[in-house]
N, C-alpha and C positions, 0 to 999 in steps of 0.2 A: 823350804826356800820360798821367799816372798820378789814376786818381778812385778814392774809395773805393766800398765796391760791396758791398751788401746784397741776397740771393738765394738766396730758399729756392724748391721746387715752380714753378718757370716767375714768381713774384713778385720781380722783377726790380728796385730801385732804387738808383742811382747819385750820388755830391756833384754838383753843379755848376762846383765849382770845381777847376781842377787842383791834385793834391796835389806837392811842392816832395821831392826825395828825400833822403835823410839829414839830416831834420831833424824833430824831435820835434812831434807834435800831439796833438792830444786829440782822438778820433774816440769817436761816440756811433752807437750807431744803436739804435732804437726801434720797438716792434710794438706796437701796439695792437690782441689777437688778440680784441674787442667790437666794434672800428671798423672790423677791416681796414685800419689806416694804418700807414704808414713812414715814419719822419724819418729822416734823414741830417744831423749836427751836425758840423761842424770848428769847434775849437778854442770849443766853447761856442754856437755861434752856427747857427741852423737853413740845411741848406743846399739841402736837396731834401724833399720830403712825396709821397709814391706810395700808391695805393690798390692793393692786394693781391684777387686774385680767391679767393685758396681760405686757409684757413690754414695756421699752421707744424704739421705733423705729423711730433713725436718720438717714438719707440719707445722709446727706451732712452739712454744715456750715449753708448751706441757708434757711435750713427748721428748726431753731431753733428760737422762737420770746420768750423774755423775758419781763414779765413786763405787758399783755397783755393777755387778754378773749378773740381770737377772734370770738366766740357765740354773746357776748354782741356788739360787733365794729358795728357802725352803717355804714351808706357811707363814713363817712367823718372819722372813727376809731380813736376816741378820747376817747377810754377808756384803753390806754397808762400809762405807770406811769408817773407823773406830777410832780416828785418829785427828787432827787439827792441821786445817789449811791459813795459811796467812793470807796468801790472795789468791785470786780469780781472775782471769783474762781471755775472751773468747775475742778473734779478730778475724774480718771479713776476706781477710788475705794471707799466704801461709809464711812465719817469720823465715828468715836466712839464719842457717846455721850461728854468725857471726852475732846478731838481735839475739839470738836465743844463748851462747855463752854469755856475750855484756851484760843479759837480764839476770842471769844464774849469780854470776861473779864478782859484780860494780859494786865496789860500796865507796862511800864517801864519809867524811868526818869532818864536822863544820863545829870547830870550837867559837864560843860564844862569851871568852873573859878577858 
């Protein structure tokens, strides 16, 4: 079973739901560094909520790895994501459940003939 998996400083939280392999989703995940809270989103929709003991402590650009356990990385740190992101989005504020459905779920179609 493959979950997604949010984890900074020993603050540990996981989906609930098994994630499906080679198949595109829309994963969210959410810090509320006021609250101390964690969400975990598939596909728009909240899947886990975890209370975090200490906060995220970033230094710099360089001490950020995404995509990657490194407990589990062996020598060779092949437990990488293997897979293809479309986008990237880090924001200075934590989205509302509501931003994080619309971003999962909106599409639009603009014919042009």
């Amino acid at each position: 079973s493959y979950l997604l998996y949010m984890g900074f400083m020993n603050n540990d939280c996981s989906s609930s739901q098994n994630i499906t392999l080679n198949r595109w989703i829309h994963a969210a995940f959410v810090f509320d560094a006021t609250l101390l809270r964690q969400w975990v989103y598939v596909n728009g929709v909240l899947s886990r909520t975890c209370t975090a003991i200490s906060p995220i402590m970033v230094w710099n650009a360089s001490s950020v790895t995404i995509a990657t356990i490194p407990v589990l990385a062996g020598t060779n740190d092949l437990n990488f994501f293997q897979g293809s992101m479309d986008e990237l989005t880090v924001t200075r504020r934590a989205k509302s459940s509501c931003e994080v459905l619309e971003r999962a779920t909106l599409m639009a179609r603009f014919p042009f003939d």
